[in-house]
Wavefront OBJ file of the C-alpha trace (Angstrom):
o trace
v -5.738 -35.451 -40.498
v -8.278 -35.028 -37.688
v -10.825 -37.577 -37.313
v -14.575 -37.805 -36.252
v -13.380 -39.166 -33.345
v -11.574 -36.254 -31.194
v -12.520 -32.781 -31.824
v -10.967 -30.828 -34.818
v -7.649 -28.705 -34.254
v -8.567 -25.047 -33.897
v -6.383 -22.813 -36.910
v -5.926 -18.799 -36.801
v -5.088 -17.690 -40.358
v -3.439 -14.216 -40.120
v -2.600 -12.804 -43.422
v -3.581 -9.344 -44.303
v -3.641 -9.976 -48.097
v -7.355 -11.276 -48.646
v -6.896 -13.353 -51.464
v -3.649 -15.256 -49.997
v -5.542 -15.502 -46.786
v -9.049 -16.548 -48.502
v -6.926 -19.620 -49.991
v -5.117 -20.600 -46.906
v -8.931 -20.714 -45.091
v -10.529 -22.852 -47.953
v -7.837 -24.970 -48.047
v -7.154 -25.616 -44.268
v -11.012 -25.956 -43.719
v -11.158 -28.547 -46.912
v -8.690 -31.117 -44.520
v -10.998 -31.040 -41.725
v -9.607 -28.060 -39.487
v -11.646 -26.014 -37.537
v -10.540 -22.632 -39.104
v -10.807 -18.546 -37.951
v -8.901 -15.723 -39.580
v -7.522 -12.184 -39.067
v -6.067 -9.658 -41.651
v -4.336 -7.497 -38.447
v -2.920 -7.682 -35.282
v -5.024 -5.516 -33.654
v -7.817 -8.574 -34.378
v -5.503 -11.231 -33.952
v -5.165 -9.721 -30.219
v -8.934 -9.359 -30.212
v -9.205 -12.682 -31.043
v -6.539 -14.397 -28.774
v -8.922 -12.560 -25.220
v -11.728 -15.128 -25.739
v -10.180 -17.619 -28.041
v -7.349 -20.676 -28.217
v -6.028 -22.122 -30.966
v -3.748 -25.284 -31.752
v -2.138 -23.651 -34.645
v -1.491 -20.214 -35.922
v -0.295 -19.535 -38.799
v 1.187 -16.356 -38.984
v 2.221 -13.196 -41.741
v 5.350 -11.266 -40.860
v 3.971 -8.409 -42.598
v 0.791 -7.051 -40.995
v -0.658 -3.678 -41.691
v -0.362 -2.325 -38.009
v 2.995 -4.013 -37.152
v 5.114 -7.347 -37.440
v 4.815 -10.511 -36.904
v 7.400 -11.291 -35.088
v 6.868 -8.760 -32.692
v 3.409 -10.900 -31.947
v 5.305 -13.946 -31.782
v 7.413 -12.617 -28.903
v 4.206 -11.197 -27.090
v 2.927 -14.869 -27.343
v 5.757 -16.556 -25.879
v 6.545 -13.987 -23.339
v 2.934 -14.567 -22.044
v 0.601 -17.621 -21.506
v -0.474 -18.709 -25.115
v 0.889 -21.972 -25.766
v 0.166 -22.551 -30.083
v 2.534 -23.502 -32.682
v 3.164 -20.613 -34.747
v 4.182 -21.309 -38.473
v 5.312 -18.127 -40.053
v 4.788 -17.283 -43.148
v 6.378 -14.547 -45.370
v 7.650 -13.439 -48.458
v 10.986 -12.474 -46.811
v 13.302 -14.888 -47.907
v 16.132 -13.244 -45.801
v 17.997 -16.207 -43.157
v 17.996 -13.323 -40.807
v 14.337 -13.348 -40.572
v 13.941 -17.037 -40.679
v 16.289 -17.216 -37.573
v 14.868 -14.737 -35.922
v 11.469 -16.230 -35.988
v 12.501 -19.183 -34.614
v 14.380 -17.980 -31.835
v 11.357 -16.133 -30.808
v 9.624 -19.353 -30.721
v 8.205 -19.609 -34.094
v 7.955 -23.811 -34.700
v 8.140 -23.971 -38.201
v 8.817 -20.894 -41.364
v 7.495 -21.199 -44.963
v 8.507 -18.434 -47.609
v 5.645 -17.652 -49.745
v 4.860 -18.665 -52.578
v 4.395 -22.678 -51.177
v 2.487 -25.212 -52.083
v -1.061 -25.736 -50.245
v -0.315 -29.660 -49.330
v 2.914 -28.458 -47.860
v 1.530 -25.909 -45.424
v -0.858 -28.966 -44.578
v 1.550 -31.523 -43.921
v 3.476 -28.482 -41.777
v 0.362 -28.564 -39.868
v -0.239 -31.855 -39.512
v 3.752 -32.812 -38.411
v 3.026 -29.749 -35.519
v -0.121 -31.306 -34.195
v 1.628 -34.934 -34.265
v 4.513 -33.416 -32.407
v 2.806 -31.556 -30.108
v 0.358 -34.381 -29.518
v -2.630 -31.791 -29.042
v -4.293 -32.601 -32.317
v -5.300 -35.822 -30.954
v -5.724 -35.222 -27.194
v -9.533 -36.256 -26.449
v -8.863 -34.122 -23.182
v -7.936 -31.099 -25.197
v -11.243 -29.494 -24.500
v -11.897 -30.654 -21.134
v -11.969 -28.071 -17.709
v -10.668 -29.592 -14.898
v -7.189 -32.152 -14.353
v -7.393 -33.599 -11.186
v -4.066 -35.410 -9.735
v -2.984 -36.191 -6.307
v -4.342 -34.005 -4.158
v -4.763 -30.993 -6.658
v -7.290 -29.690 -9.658
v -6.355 -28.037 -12.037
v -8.516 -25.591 -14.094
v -7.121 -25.851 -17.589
v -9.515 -22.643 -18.086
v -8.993 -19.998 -15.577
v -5.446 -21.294 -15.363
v -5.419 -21.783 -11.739
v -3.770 -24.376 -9.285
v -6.373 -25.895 -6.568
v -5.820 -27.430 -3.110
v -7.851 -30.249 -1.984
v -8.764 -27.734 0.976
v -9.998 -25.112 -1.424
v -6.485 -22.773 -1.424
v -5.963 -21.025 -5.041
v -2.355 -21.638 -5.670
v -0.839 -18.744 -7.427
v 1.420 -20.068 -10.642
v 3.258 -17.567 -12.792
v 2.438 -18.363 -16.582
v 5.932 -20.473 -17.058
v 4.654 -22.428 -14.253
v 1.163 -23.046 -15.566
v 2.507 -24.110 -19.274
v 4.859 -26.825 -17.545
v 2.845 -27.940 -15.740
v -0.263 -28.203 -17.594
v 2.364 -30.283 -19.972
v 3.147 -32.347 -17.399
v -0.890 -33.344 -16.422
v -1.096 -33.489 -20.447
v 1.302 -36.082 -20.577
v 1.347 -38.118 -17.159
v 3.718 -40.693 -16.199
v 5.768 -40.169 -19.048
v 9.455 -38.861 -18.898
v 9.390 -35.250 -21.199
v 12.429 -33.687 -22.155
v 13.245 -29.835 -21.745
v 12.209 -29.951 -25.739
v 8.868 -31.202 -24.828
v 8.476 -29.204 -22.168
v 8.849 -26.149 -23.772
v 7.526 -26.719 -27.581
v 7.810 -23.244 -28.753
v 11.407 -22.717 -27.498
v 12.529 -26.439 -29.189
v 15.975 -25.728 -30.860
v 17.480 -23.499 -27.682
v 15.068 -25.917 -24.659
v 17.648 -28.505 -24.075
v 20.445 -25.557 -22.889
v 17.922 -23.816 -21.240
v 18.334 -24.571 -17.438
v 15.630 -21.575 -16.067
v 13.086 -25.268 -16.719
v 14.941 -26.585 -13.766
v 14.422 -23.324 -11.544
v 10.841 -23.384 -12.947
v 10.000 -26.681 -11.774
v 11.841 -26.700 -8.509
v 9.275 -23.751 -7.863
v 6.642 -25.958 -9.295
v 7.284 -28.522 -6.580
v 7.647 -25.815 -3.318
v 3.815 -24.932 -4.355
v 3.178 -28.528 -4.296
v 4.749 -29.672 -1.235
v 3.903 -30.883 1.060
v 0.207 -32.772 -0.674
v 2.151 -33.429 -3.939
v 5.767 -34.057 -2.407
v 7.296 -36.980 -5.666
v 4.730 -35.883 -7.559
v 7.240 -33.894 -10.525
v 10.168 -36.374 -10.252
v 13.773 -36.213 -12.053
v 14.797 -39.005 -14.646
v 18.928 -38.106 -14.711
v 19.790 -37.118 -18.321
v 16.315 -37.436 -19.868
v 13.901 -35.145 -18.379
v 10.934 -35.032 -15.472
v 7.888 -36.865 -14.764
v 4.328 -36.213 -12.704
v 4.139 -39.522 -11.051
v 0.646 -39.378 -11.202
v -3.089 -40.359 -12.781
v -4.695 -37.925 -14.131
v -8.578 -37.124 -14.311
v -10.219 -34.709 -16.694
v -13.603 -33.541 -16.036
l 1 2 3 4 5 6 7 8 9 10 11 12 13 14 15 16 17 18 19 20 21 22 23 24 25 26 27 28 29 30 31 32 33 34 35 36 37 38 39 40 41 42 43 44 45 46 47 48 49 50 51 52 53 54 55 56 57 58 59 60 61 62 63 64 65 66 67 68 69 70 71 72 73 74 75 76 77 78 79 80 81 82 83 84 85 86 87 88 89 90 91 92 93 94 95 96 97 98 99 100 101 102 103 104 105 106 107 108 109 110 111 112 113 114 115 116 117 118 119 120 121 122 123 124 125 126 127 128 129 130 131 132 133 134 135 136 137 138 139 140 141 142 143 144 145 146 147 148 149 150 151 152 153 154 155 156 157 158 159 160 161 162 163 164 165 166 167 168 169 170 171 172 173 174 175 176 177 178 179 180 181 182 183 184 185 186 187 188 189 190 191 192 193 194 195 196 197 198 199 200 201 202 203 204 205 206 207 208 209 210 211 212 213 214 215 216 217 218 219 220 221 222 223 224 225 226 227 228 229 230 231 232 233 234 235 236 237 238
């Protein structure tokens, strides 16, 4: 559970039955969650231009479309939250399909309050964001770069904006999260987990990562043979 000591985990309640969705709120808010909610996509989107969240927990069946089709717009962009899906499918096709569309978890209504909490609670442990005093900082300044954890944008020490395509700017804003400490492909890409440690396009991605960083940041993202990579570095927020 979130304590006084680190900000509260942001939640995005997207149901558009009001009474299921009223529940969900009053319970997620009564463990200590900073909670918002939707009842469409159309506000989810709304929502998502101005907002992040650590956790979304998400309807399949939305007035104005599905929510799978949501999912995929997430992970084919830059938003980086764990999406629990829930639905009163109960079909494996759907489950499945969720997930390999980067859904981290799938609960098939009706479920029990506590257990959506724990689900919740296992995601932010995981992810290690529910407990990241940093989460809400702006700037993460390493070697010779900054970056803006806002805007999304890589810095020189001379001033240069370094252009990063949004795969880019999720690893490596992983990486800064989590310095000096070996991640695996799984780590590296949450919402992709079960299909991440097959998925080679990570090692084209950062071998791009480290062109744009050479020469000021040449060893900075280093190779640990069968585990995973590392940023060799300290890292400042501000």
């Amino acid at each position: 559970m979130p304590t006084l000591a680190h900000p509260p985990a942001r939640v995005l309640v997207v149901d558009d039955d009001e009474d299921i969705r009223g529940l969900i709120v009053q319970q997620v808010a009564q463990a200590g969650f900073e909670v918002s909610h939707a009842a469409s996509l159309a506000e989810v989107r709304q929502k998502m231009k101005t907002e992040a969240f650590d956790v979304v927990i998400l309807d399949l069946n939305l007035p104005d479309g599905d929510g799978i089709d949501l999912c995929r717009e997430m992970r084919a962009g830059d938003r980086t939250e764990a999406v629990i899906m829930v639905t009163a499918r109960d079909a494996s096709i759907d489950r499945v399909l969720g997930l390999e569309l980067g859904a981290d978890d799938y609960l098939t209504k009706p479920f029990e309050p506590r257990e959506l909490l724990a689900r919740i609670r296992n995601l932010l442990r995981r992810r290690g964001e529910g407990a990241d005093p940093n989460r809400n900082k702006r700037y993460a300044q390493f070697g010779s770069w900054t970056l803006d954890l806002v805007q999304r944008r890589l810095i020189a020490s001379d001033e240069r904006l370094i252009i990063l395509s949004s795969a880019e700017y999720r690893l490596l804003e992983r990486l800064v999260r989590n310095p000096n400490a070996v991640l695996a492909r799984e780590d590296l890409l949450p919402y992709r987990r079960n299909l991440a440690p097959n998925d080679r396009s990570i090692d084209l991605q950062v071998s791009r990562l480290r062109s744009k960083l050479s020469p000021l940041g040449e060893g900075l993202i280093l190779t640990v043979r069968n585990e995973g990579y590392v940023l060799a570095a300290d890292v400042t927020f501000s």
